[in-house]
C-alpha positions in Angstrom: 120.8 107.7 107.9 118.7 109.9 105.5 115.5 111.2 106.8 112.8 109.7 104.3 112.0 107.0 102.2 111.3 106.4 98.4 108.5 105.1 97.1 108.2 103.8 93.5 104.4 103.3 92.0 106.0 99.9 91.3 106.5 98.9 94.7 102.9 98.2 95.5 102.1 97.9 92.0 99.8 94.8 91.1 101.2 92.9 87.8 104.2 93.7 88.9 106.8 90.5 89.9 108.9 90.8 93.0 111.6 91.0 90.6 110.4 93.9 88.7 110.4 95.6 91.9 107.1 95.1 94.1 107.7 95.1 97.9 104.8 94.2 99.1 102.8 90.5 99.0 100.3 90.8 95.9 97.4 90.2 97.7 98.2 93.7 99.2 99.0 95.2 96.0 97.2 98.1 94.1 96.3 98.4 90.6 96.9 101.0 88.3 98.8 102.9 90.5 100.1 106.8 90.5 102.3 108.7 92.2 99.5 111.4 93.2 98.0 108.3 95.1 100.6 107.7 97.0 101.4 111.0 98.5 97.3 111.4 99.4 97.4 107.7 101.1 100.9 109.1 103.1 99.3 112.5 104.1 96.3 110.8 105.3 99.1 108.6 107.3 100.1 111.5 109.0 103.8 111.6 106.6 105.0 114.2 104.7 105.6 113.5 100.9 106.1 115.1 97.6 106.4 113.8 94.2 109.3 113.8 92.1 107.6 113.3 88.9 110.7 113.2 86.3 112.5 110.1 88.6 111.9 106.6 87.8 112.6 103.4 89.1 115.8 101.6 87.6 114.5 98.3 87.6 111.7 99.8 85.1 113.4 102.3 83.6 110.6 102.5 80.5 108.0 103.7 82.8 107.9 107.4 83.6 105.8 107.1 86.6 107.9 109.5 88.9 108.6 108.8 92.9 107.4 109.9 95.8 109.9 111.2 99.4 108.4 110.2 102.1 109.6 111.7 105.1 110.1 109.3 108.2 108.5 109.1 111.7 109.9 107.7 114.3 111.5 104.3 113.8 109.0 102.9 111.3 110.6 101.3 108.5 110.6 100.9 105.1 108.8 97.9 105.0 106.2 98.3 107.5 105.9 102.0 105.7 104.8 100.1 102.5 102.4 97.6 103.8 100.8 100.3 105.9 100.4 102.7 103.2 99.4 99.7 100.9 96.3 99.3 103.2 95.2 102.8 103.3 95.0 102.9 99.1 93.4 99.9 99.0 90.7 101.2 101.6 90.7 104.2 99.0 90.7 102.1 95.8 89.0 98.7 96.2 90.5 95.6 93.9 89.1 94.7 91.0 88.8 90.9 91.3 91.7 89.0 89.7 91.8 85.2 90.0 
């Protein structure tokens, strides 16, 4: 088993469809999202990560908006990752209201 995660900006990415990649529900999604964000939101989770800024996400392959490695803890998965790191940037960057 490799020894962190990936993290595309689309995965929490608000305006973008769960088949254009986003993992989490949209009512915990972020807007405008970068990769710098998500390392600071993981560091302040206590994980390790890094961007890789020249990666991008197959599924949009026309937006250059890197990755971040996350490196795991524990048994925490992917998933639970995500949503947990999806609260902590939306503590750090409230929503604009979208109806």
């Amino acid at each position: 088993m490799p020894d962190h995660f990936y993290v595309y900006p689309a995965y929490l990415g608000r305006g973008v469809s769960r088949k254009g990649g986003r993992r989490v529900a949209e009512a915990d999604s972020v807007p405008d999202l970068t990769s710098d964000e998500i390392v600071a939101a993981a560091k302040r989770l206590g994980y390790r990560a890094e961007v890789e800024p020249e990666k991008q996400y197959p599924r949009r392959f026309f937006d250059y908006a890197g990755r971040v490695k996350v490196m795991k803890q524990g048994s925490t998965t992917k998933a639970r990752f995500l949503r947990e790191l999806a609260a902590e940037l939306r503590r750090q960057k409230p929503a604009t209201v979208h109806h």
